[in-house]
mmJSON file of the N, C-alpha and C atoms, coordinates in Angstrom:
{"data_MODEL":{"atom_site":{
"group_PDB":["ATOM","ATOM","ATOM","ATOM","ATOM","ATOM","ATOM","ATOM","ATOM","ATOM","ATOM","ATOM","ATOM","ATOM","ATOM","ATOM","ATOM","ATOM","ATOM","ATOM","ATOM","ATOM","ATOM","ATOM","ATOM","ATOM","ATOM","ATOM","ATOM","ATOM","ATOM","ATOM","ATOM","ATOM","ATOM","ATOM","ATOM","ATOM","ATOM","ATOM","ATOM","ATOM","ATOM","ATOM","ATOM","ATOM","ATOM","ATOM","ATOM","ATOM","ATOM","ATOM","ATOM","ATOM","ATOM","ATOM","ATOM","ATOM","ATOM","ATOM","ATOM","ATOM","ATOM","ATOM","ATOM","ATOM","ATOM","ATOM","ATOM","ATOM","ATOM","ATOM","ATOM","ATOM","ATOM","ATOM","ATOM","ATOM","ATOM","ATOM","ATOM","ATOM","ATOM","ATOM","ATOM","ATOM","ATOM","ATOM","ATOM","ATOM","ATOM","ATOM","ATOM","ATOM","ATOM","ATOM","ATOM","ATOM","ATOM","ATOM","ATOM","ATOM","ATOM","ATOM","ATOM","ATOM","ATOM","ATOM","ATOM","ATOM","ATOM","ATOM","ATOM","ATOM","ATOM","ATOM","ATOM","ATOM","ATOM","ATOM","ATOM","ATOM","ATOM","ATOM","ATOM","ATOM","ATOM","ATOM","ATOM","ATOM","ATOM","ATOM","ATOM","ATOM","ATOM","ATOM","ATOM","ATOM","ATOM","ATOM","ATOM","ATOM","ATOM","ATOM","ATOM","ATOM","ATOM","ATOM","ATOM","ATOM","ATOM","ATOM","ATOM","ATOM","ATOM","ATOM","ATOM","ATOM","ATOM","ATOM","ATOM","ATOM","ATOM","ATOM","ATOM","ATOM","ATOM","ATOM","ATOM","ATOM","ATOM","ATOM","ATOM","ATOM","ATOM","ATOM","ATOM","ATOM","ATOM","ATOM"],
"id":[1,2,3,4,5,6,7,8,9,10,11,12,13,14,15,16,17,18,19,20,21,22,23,24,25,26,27,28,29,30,31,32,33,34,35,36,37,38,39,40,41,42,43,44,45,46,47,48,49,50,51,52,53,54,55,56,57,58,59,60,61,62,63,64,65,66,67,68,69,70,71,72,73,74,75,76,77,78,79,80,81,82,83,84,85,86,87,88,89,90,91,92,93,94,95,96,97,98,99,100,101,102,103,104,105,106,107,108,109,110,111,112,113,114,115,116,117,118,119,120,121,122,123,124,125,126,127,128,129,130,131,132,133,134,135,136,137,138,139,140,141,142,143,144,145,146,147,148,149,150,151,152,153,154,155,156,157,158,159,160,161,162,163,164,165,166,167,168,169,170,171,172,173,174,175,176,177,178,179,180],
"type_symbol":["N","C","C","N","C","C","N","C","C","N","C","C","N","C","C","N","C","C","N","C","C","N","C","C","N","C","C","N","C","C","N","C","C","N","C","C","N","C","C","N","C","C","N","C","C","N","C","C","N","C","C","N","C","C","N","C","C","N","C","C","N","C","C","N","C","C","N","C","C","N","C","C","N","C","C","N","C","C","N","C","C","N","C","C","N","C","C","N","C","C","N","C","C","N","C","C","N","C","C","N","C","C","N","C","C","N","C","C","N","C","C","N","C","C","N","C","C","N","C","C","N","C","C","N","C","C","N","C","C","N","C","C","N","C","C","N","C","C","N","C","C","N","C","C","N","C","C","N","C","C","N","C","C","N","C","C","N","C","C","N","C","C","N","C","C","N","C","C","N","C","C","N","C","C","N","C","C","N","C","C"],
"label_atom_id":["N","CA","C","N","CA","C","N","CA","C","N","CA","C","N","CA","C","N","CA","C","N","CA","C","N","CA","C","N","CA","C","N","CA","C","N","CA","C","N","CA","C","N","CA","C","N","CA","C","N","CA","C","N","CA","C","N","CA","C","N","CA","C","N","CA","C","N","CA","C","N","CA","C","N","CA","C","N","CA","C","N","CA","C","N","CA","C","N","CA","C","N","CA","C","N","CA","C","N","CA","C","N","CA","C","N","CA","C","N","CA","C","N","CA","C","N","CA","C","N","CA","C","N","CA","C","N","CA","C","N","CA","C","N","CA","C","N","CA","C","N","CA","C","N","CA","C","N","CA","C","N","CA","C","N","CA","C","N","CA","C","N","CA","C","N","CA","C","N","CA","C","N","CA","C","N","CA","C","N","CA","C","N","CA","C","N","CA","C","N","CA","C","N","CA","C","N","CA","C","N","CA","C","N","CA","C","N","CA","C"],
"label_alt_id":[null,null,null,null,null,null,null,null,null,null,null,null,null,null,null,null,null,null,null,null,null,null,null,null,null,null,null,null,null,null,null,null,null,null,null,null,null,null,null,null,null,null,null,null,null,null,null,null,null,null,null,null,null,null,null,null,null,null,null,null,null,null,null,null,null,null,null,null,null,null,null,null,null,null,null,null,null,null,null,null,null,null,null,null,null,null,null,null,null,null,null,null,null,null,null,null,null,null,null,null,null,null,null,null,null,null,null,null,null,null,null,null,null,null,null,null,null,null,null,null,null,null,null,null,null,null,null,null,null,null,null,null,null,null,null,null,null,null,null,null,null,null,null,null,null,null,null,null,null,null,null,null,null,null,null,null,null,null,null,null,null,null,null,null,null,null,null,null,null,null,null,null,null,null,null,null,null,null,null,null],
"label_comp_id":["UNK","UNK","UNK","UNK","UNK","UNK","UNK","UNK","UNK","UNK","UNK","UNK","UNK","UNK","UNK","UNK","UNK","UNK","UNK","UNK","UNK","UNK","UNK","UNK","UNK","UNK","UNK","UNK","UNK","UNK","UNK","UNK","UNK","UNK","UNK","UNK","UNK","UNK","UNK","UNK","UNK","UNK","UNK","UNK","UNK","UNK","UNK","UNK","UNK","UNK","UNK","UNK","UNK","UNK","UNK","UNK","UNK","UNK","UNK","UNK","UNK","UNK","UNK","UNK","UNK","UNK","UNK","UNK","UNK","UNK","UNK","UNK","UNK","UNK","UNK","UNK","UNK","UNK","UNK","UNK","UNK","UNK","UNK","UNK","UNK","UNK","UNK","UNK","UNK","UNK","UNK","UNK","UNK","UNK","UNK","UNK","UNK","UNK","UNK","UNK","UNK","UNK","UNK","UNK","UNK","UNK","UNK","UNK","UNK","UNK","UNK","UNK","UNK","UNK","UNK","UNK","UNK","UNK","UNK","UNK","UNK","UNK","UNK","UNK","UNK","UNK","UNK","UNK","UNK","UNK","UNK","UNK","UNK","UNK","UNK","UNK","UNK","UNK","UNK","UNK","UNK","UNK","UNK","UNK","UNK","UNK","UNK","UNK","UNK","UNK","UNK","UNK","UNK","UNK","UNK","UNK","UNK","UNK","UNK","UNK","UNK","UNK","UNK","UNK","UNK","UNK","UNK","UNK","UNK","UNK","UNK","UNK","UNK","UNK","UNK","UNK","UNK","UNK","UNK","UNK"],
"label_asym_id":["A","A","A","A","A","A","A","A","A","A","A","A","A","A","A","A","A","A","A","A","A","A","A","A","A","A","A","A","A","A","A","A","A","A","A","A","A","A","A","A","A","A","A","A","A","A","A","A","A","A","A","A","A","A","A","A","A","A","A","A","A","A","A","A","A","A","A","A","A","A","A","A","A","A","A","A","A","A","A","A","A","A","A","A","A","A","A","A","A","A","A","A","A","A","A","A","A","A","A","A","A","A","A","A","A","A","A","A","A","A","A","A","A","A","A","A","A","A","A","A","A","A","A","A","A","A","A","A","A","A","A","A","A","A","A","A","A","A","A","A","A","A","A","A","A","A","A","A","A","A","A","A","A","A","A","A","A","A","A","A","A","A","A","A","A","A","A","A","A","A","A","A","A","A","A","A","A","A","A","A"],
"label_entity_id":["1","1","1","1","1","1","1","1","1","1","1","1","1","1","1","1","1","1","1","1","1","1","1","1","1","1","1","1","1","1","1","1","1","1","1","1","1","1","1","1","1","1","1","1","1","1","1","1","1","1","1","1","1","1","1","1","1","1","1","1","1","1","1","1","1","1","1","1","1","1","1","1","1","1","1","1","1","1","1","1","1","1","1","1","1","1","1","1","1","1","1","1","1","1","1","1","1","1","1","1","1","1","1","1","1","1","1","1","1","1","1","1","1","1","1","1","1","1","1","1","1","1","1","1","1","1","1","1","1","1","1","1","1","1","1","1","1","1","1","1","1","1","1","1","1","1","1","1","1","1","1","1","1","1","1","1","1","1","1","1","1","1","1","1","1","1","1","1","1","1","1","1","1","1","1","1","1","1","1","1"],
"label_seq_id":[1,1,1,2,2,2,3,3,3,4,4,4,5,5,5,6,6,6,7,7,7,8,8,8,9,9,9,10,10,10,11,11,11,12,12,12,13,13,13,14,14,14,15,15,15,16,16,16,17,17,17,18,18,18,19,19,19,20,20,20,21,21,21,22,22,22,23,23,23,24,24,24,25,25,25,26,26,26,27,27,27,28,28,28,29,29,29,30,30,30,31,31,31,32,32,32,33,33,33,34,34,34,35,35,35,36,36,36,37,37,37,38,38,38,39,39,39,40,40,40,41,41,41,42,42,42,43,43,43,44,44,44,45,45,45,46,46,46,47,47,47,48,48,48,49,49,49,50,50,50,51,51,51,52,52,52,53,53,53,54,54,54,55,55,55,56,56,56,57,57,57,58,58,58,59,59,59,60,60,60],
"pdbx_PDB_ins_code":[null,null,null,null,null,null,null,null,null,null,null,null,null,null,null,null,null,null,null,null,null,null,null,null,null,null,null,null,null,null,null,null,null,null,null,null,null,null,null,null,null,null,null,null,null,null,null,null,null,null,null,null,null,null,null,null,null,null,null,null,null,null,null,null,null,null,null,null,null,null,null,null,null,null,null,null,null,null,null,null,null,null,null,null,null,null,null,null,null,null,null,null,null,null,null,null,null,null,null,null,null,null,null,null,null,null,null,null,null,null,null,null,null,null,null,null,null,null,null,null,null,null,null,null,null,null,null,null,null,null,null,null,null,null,null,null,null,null,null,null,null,null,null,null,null,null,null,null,null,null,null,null,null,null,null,null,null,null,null,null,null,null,null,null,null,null,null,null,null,null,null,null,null,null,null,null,null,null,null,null],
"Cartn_x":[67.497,67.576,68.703,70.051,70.94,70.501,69.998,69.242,68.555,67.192,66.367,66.601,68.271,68.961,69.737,70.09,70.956,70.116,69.178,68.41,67.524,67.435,67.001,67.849,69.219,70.767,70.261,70.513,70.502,69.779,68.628,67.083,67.48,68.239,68.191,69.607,70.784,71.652,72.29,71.883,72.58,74.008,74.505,76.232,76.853,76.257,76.716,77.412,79.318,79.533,79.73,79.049,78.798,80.022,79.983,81.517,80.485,80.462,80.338,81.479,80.65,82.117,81.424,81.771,81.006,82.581,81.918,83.078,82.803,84.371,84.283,83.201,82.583,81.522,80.403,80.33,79.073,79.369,80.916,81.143,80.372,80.791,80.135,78.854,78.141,76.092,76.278,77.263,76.651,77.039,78.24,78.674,78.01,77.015,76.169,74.794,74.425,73.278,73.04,74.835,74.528,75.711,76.377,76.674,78.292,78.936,80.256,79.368,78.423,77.879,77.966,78.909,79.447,80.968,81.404,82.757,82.583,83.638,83.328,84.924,84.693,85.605,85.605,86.51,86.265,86.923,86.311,87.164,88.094,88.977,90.005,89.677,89.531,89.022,87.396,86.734,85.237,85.693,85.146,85.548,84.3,83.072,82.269,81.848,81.156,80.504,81.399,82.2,83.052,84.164,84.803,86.078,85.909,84.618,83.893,84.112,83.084,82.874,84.48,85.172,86.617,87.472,87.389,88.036,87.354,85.512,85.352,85.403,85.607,85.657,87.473,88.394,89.474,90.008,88.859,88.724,88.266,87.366,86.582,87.91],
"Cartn_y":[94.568,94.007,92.975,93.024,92.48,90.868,90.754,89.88,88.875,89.722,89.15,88.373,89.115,88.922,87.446,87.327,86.143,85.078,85.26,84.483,83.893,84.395,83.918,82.872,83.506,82.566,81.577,81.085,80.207,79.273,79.724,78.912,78.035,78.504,77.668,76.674,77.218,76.295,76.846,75.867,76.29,75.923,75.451,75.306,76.284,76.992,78.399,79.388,79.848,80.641,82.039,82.486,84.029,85.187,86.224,87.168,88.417,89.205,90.654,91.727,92.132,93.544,94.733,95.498,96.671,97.82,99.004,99.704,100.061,100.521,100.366,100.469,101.533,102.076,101.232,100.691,99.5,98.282,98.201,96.39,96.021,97.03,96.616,96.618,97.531,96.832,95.36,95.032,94.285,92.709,92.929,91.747,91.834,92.911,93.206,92.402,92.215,92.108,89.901,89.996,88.487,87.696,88.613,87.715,86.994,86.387,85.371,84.372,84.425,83.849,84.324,85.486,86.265,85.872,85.713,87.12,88.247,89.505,90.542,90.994,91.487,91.862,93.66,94.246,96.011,96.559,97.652,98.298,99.508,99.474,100.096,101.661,102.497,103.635,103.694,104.603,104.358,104.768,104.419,104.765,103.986,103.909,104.083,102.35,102.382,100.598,99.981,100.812,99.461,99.206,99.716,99.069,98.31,98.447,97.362,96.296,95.603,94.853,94.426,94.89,94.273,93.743,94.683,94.074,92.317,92.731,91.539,90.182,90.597,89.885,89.115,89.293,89.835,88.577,89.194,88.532,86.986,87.157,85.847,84.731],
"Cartn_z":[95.073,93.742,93.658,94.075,94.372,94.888,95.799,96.73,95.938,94.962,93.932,92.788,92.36,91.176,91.946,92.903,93.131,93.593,94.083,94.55,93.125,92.293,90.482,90.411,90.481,89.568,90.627,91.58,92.296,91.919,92.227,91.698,90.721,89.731,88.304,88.673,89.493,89.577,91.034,91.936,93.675,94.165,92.904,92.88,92.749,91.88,90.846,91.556,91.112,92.056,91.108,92.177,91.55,92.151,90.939,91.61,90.903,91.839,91.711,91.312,90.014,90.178,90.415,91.313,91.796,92.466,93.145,93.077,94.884,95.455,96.722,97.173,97.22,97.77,97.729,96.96,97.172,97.616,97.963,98.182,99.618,100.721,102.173,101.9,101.17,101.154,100.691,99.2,99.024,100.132,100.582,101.299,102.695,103.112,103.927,103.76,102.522,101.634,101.464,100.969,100.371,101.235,102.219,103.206,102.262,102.826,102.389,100.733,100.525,99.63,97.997,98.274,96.934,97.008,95.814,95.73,95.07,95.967,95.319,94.424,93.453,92.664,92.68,93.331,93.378,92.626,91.809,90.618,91.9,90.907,91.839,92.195,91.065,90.582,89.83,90.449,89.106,87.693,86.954,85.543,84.555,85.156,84.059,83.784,83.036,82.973,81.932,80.81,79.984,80.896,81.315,82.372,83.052,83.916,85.194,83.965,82.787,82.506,82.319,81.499,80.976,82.726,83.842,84.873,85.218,85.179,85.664,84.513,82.993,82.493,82.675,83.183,83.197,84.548,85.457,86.683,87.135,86.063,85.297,84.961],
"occupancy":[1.0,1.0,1.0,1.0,1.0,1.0,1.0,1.0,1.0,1.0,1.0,1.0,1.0,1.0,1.0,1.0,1.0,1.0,1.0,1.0,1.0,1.0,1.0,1.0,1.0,1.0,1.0,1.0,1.0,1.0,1.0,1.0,1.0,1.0,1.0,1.0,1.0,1.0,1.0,1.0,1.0,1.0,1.0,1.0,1.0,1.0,1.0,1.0,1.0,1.0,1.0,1.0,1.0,1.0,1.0,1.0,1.0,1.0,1.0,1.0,1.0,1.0,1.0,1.0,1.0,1.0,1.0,1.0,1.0,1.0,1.0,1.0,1.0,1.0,1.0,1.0,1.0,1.0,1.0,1.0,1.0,1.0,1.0,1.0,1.0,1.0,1.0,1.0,1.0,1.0,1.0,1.0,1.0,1.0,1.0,1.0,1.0,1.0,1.0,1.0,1.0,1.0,1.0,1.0,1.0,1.0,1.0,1.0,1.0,1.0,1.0,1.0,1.0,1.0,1.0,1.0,1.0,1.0,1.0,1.0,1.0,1.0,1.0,1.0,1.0,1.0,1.0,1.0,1.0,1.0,1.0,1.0,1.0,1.0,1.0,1.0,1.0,1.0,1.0,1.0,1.0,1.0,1.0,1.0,1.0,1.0,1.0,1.0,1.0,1.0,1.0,1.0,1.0,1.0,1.0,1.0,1.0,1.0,1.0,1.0,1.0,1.0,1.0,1.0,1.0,1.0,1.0,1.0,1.0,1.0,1.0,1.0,1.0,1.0,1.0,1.0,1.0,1.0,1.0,1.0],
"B_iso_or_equiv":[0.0,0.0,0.0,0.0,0.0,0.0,0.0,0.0,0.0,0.0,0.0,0.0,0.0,0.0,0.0,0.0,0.0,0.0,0.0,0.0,0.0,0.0,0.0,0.0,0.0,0.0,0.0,0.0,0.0,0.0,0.0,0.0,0.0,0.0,0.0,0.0,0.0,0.0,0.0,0.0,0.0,0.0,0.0,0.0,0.0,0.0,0.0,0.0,0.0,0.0,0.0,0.0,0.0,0.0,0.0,0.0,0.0,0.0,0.0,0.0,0.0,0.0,0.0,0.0,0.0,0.0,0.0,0.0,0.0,0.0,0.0,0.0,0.0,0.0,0.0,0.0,0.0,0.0,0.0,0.0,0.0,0.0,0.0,0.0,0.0,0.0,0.0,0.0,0.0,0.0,0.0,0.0,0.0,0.0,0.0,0.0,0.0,0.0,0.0,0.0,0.0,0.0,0.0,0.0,0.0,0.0,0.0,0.0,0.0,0.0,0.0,0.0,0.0,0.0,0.0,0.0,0.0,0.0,0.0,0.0,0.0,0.0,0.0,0.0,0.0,0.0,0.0,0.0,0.0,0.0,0.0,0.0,0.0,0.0,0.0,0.0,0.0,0.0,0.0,0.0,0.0,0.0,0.0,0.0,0.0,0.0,0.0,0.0,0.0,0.0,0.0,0.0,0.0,0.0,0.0,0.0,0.0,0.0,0.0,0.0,0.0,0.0,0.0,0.0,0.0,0.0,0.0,0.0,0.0,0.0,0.0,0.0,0.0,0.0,0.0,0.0,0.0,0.0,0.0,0.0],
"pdbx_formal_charge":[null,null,null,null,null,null,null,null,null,null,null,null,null,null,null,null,null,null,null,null,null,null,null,null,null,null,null,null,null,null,null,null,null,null,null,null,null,null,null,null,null,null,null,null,null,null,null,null,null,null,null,null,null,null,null,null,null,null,null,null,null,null,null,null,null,null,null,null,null,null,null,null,null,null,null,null,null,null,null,null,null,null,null,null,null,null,null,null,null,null,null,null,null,null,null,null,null,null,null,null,null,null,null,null,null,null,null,null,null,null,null,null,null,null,null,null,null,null,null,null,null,null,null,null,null,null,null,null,null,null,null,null,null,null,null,null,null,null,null,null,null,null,null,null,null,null,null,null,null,null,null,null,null,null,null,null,null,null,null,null,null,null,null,null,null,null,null,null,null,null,null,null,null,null,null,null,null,null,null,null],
"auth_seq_id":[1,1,1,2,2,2,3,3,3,4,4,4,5,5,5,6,6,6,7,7,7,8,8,8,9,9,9,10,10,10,11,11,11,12,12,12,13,13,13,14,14,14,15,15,15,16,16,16,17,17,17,18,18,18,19,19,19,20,20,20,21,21,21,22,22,22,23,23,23,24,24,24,25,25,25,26,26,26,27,27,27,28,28,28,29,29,29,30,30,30,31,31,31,32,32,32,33,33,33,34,34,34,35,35,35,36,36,36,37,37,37,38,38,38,39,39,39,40,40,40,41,41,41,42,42,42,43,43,43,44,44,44,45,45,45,46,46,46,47,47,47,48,48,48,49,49,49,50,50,50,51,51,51,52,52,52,53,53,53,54,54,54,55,55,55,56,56,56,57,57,57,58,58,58,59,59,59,60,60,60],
"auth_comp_id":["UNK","UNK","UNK","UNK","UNK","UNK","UNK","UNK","UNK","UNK","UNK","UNK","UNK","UNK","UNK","UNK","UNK","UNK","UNK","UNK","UNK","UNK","UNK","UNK","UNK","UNK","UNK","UNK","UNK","UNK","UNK","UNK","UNK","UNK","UNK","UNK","UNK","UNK","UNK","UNK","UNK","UNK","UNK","UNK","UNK","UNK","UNK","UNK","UNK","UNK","UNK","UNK","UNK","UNK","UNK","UNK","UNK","UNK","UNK","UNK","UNK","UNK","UNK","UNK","UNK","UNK","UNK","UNK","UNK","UNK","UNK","UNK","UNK","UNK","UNK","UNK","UNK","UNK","UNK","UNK","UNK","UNK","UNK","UNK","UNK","UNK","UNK","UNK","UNK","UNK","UNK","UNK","UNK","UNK","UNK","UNK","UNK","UNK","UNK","UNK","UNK","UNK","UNK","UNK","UNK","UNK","UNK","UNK","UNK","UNK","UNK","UNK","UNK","UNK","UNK","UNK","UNK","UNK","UNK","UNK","UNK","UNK","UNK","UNK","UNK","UNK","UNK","UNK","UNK","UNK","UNK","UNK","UNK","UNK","UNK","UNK","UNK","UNK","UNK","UNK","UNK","UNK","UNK","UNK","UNK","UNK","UNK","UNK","UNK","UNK","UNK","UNK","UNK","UNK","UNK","UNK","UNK","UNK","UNK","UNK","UNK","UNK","UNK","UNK","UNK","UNK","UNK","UNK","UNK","UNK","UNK","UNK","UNK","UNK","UNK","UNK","UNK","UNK","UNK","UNK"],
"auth_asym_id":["A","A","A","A","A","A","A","A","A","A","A","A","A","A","A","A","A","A","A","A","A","A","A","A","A","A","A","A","A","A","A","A","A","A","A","A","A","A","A","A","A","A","A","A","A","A","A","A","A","A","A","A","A","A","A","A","A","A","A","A","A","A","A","A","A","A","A","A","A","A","A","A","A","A","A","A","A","A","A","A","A","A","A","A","A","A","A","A","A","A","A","A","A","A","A","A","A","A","A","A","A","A","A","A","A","A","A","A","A","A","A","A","A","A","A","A","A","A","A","A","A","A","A","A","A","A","A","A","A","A","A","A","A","A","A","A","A","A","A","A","A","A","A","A","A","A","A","A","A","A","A","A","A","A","A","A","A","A","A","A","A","A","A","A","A","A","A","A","A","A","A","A","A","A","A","A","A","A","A","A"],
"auth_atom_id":["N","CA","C","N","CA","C","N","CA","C","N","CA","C","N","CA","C","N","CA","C","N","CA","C","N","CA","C","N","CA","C","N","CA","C","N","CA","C","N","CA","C","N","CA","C","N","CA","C","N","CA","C","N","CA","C","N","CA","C","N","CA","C","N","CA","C","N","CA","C","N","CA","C","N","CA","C","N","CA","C","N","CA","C","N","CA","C","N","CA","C","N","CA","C","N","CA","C","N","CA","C","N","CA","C","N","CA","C","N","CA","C","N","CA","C","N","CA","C","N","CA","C","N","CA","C","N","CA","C","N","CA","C","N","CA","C","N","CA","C","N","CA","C","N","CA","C","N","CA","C","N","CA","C","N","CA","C","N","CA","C","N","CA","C","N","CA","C","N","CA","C","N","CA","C","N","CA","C","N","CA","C","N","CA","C","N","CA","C","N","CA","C","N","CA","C","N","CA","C","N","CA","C","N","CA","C","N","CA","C"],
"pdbx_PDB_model_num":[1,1,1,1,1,1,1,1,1,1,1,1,1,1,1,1,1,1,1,1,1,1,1,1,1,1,1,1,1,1,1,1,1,1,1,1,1,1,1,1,1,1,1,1,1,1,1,1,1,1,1,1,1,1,1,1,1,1,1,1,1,1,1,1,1,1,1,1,1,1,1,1,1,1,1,1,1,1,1,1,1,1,1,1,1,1,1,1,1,1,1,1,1,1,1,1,1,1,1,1,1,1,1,1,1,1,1,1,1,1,1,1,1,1,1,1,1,1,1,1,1,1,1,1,1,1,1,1,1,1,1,1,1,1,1,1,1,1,1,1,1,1,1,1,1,1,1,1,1,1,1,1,1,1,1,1,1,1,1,1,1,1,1,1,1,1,1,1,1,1,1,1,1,1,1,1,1,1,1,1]
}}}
């Protein structure tokens, strides 16, 4: 899904730099997945989907 979802953004603009916020445990699939063609942003601790958003908004 990851893959599908970036490969959309692209489509519409192939400049576009995209940053993932995801939590350790998923960063190696995804930099496995989309390759140096991300950044990834890792929440330090899990704590649930409003924190993710405020770090990556944060990060943004």
């Amino acid at each position: 899904m990851v893959q599908r979802v970036y490969r959309q953004i692209t489509e519409i603009d192939s400049e576009v730099k995209v940053t993932i916020a995801t939590s350790k445990s998923q960063a190696s699939a995804i930099h496995n997945q989309l390759g140096g063609k991300v950044s990834i942003c890792v929440e330090p601790y899990r704590r649930d989907t409003f924190p993710a958003i405020l770090l990556a908004a944060a990060y943004a």
